[in-house]
C-alpha positions as a printed NumPy array, in Angstrom:
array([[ -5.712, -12.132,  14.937],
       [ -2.784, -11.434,  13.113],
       [ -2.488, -14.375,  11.37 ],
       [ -5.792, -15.347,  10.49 ],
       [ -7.501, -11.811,  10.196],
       [ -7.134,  -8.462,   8.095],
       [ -5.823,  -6.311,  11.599],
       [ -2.952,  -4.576,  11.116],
       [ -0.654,  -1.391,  12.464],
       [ -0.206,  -0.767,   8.766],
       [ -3.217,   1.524,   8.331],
       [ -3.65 ,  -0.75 ,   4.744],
       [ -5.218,  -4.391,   3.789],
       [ -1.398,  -6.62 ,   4.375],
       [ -3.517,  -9.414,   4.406],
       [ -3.182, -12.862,   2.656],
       [ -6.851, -11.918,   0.535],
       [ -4.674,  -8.718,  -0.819],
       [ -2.103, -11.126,  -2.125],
       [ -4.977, -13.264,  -3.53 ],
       [ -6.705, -10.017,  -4.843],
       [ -3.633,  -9.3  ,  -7.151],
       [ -3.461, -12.049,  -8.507],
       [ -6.958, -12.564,  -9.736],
       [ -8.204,  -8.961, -10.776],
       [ -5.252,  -9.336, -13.7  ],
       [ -6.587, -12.511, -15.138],
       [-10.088, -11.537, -15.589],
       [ -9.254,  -8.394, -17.795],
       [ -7.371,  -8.178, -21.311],
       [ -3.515,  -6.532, -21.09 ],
       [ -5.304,  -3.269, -21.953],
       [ -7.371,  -3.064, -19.283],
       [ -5.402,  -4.57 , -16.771],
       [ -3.999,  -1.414, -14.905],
       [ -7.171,   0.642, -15.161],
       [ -8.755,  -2.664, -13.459],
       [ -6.501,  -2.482, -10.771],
       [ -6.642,   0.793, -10.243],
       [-10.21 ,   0.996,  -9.48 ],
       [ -9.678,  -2.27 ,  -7.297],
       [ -7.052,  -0.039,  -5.251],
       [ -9.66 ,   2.711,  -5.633],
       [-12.334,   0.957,  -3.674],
       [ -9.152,   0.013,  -0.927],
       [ -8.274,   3.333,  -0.059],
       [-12.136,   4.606,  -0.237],
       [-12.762,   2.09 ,   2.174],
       [ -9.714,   3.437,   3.974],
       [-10.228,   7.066,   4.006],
       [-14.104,   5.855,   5.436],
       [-12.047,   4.184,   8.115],
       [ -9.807,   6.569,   9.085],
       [-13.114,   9.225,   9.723],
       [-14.408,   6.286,  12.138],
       [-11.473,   6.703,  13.947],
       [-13.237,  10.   ,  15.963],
       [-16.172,   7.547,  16.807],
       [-14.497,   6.37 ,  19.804],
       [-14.62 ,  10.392,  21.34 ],
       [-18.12 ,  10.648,  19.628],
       [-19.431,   7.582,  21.545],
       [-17.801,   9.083,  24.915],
       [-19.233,  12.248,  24.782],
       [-22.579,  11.795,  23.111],
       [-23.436,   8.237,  25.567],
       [-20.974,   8.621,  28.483],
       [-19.104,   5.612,  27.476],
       [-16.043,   4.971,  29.27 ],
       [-13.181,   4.925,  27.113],
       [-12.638,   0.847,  27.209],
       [-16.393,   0.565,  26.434],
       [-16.225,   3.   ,  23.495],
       [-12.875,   1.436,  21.944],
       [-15.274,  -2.173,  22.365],
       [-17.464,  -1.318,  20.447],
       [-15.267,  -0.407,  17.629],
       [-13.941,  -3.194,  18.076],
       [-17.173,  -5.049,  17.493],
       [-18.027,  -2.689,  14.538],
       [-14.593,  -3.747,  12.957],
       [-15.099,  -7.968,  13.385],
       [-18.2  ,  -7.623,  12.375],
       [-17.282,  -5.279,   8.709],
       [-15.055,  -8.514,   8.265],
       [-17.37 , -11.101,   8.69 ],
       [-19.256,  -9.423,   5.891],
       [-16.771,  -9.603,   3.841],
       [-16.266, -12.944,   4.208],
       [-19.589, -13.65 ,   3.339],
       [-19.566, -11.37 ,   0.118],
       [-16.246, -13.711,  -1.054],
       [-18.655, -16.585,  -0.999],
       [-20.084, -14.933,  -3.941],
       [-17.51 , -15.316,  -6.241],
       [-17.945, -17.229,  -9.811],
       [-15.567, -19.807, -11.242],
       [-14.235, -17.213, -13.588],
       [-11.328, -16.009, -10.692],
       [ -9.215, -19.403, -11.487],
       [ -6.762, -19.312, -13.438],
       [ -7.249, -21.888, -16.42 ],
       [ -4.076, -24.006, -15.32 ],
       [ -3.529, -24.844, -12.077],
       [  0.052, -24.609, -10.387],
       [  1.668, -27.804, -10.407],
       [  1.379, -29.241,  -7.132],
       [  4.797, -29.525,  -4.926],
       [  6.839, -27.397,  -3.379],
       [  6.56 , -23.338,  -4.368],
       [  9.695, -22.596,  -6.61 ],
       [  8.867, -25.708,  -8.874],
       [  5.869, -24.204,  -9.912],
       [  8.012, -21.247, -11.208],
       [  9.918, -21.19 , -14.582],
       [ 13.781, -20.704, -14.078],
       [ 13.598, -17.184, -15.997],
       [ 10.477, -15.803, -13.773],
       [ 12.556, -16.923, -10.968],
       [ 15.296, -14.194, -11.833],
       [ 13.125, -11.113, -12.831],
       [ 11.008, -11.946,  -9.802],
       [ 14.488, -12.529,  -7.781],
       [ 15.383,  -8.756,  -8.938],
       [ 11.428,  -6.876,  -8.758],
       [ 10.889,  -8.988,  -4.287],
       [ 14.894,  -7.269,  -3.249],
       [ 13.595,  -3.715,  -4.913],
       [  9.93 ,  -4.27 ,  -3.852],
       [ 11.339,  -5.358,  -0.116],
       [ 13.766,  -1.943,  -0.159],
       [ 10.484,  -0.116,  -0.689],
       [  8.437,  -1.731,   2.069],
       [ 11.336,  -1.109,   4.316],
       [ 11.305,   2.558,   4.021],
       [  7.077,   2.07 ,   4.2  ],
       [  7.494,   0.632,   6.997],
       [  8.714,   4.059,   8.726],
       [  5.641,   5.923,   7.665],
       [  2.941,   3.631,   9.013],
       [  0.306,   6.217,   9.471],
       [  0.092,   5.276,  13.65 ],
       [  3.461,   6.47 ,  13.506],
       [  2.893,   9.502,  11.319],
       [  0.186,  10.093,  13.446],
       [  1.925,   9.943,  16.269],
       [  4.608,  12.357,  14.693],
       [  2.244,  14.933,  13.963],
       [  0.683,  14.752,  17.674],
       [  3.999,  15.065,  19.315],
       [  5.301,  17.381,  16.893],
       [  2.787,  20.286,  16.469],
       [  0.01 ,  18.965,  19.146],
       [ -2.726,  18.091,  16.819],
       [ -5.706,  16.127,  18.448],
       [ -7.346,  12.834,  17.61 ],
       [-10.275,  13.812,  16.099],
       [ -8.084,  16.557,  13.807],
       [ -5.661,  13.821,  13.232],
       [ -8.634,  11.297,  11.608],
       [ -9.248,  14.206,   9.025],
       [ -6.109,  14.825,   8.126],
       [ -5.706,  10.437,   7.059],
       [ -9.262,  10.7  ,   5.711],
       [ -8.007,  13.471,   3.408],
       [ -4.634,  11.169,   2.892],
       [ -6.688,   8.265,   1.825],
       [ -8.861,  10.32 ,  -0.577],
       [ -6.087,  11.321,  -2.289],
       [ -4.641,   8.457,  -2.515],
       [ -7.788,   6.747,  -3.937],
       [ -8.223,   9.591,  -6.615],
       [ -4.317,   9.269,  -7.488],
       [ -4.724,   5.489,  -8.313],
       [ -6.958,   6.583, -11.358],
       [ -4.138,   9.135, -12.573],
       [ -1.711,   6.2  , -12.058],
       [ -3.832,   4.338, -15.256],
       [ -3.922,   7.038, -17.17 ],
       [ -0.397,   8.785, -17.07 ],
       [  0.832,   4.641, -17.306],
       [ -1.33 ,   4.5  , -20.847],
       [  0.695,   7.403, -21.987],
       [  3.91 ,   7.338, -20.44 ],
       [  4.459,   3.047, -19.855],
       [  4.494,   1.561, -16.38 ],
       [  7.912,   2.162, -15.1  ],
       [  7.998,   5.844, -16.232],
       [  4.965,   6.113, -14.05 ],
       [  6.01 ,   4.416, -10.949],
       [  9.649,   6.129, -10.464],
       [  8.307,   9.253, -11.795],
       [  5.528,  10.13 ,  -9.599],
       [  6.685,   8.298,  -6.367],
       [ 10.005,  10.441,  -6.916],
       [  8.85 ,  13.792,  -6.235],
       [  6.694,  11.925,  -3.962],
       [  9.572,  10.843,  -1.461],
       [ 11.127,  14.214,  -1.514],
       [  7.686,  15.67 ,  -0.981],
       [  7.907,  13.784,   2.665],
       [ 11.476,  14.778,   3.418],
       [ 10.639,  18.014,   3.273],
       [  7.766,  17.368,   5.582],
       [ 10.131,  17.1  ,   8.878],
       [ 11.591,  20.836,   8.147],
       [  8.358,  22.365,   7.744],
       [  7.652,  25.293,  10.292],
       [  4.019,  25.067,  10.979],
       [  1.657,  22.169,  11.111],
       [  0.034,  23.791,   7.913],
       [  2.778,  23.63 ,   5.431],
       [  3.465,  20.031,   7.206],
       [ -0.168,  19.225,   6.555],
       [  0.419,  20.768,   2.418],
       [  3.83 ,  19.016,   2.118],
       [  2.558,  15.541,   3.518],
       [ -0.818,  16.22 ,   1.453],
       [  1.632,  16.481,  -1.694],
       [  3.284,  13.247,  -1.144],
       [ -0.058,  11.389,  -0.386],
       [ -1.428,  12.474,  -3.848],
       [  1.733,  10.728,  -5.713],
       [  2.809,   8.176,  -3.357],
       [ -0.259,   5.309,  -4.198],
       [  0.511,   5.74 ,  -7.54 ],
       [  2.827,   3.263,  -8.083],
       [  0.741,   0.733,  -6.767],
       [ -1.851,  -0.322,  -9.11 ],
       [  1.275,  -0.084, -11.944],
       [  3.659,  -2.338,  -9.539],
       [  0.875,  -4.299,  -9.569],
       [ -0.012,  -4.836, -13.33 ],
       [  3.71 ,  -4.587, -13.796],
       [  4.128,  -7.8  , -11.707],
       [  1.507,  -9.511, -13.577],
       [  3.012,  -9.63 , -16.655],
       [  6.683, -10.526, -15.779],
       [  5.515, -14.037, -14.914],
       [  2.66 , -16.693, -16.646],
       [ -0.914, -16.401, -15.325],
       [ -0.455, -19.395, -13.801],
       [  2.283, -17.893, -11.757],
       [  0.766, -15.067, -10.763],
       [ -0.476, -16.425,  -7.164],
       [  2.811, -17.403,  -6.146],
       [  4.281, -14.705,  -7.522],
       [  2.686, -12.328,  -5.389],
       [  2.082, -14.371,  -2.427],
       [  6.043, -14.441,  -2.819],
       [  6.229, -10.354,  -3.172],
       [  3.785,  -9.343,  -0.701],
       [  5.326, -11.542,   2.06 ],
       [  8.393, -10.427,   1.233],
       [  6.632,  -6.214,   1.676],
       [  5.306,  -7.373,   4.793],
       [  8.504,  -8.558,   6.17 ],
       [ 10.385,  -5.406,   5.45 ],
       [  7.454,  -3.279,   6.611],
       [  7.788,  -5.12 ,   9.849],
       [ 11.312,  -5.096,  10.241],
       [ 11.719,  -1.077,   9.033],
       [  8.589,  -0.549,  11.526],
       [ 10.815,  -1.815,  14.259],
       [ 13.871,   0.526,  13.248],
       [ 11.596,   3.658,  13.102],
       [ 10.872,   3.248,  16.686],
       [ 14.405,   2.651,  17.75 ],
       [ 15.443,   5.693,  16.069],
       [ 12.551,   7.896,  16.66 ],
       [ 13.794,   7.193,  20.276],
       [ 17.58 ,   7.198,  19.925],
       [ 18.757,   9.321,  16.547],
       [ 15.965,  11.944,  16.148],
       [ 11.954,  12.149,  16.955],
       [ 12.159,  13.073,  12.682],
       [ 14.596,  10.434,  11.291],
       [ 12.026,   7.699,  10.306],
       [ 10.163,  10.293,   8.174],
       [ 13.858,  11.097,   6.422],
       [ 15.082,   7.724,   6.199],
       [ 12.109,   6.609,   4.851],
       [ 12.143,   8.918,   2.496],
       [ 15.784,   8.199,   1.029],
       [ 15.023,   4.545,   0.983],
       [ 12.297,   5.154,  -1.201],
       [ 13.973,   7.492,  -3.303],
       [ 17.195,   4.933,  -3.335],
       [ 14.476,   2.291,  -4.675],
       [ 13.256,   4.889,  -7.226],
       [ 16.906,   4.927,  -8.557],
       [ 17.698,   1.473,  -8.701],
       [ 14.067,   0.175, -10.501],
       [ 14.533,   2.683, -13.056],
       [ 17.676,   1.463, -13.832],
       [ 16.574,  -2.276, -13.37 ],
       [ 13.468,  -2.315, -15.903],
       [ 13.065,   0.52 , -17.982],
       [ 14.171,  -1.76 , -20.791],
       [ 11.244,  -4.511, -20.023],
       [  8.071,  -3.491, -21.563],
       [  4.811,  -5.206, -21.143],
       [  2.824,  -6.14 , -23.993],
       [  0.352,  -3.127, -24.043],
       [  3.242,  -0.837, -24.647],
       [  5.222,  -2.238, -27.502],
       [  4.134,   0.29 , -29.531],
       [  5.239,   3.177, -26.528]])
């Protein structure tokens, strides 16, 4: 399911249609509109999201509204979930022409379809882009969740309004993402606002009441999205449209490997260092990653800001 399906511990779309997704939403739009396009593509993702993460209190609602046994309520949702996916799949069916790219990648093996300069800037963005995923993958919201529970005893149902507040906010921050980027440039607007946003969270761990946790975490979840519709149009023009599928196929596997791998260190040290530390490691990885793209790229300007 894992492999061929969209099911994840992520709380997000890791799948290989989000990889796909990024690369075709760029190509249909001119460089102007090319961040506000994917904004309101990553708009629509974390709507979607925030919808989900309300649905996660059906489960309870179906137990005590039908007497369904907790196996039988979780089944259903499980049938609600498959079958949300198999509409999908029929709505991609849809899709015009126009999403290919005008030149095909040359067939053969991946990094020959990649000039020798993209190779190095996309060499520099996947190490910086995998640093990031690796602190993500500390705050998968399960494990959030899960800190939150343990940590100040909030219940299931309170816990799926709290995540459909995070994904609201992080919806609505994707559209202040295009905006601030028109003014300010790309770069400027992904260190700048997932900064604060990183420190935001490593505050959340000394918080002394699940209220200003709730505020704190609440503050980083309005910032933290906002570098991804820019990461995203950023991507898009460091390498040739007809690079862009590989490019992020490349990226996002490269995310997903680091999510996985700093997913697997949170629990370790959730259970050996401190039930907090994945929260503050997290954190300084991101704000480490922060650091070092700034310094990186602030130099390399896409087209639509030449005049910045």
């Amino acid at each position: 399911m894992a492999f061929v399906g969209m099911l994840n511990g992520t709380g997000t779309d890791r799948s290989a249609s989000f990889a796909l997704d990024q690369a075709v939403v760029p190509s249909l739009v001119s460089d102007a509109r090319r961040t506000w396009s994917l904004a309101w593509y990553n708009v629509f993702l974390d709507g979607g999201g925030s919808l989900g993460a309300l649905a996660a209190g059906i489960p309870l609602l179906l137990q005590s509204r039908f007497s369904l046994s907790v196996v039988s309520s979780y089944r259903a949702m499980f049938f609600g979930y498959s079958g949300l996916f198999l509409l999908v799949a029929a709505l991609y069916l849809f899709l015009s022409q126009a999403v290919e790219i005008a030149s095909p990648p040359t067939i053969g093996p991946i990094g020959a379809r990649i000039e020798p300069g993209t190779k190095k800037i996309l060499a520099r963005v996947t190490a910086l882009f995998s640093l990031d995923a690796f602190g993500g993958g500390f705050l998968t919201d399960a494990l959030v969740a899960y800190w939150f529970f343990r940590r100040f005893g909030v219940a299931e149902r309170d816990l799926g309004l709290v995540f459909f507040a995070v994904h609201i906010l992080n919806a609505c921050s994707h559209l202040g993402a295009a905006w601030l980027a028109r003014r300010f440039g790309l770069v400027n607007t992904m260190v700048f606002t997932h900064l604060p946003s990183s420190l935001f969270l490593i505050a959340v761990p000394f918080a002394p009441s699940f209220k200003w946790a709730a505020v704190l975490f609440f503050g980083r979840e309005a910032l933290v999205e906002m570098d991804v519709p820019t990461r995203q149009s950023y991507l898009a023009v460091l390498v040739k449209p007809n690079e862009r599928t590989v490019a992020s196929g490349i990226t996002n596997l490269i995310r997903n490997l680091f999510w996985a791998i700093g997913s697997g260190v949170a629990g370790a040290m959730m259970q050996w260092v401190s039930f907090s530390a994945p929260l503050l490691v997290g954190g300084g990885a991101k704000v480490t990653y922060d650091l070092l793209l700034y310094r990186s790229f602030r130099a390399l300007k896409p087209p639509e800001e030449t005049s910045l």
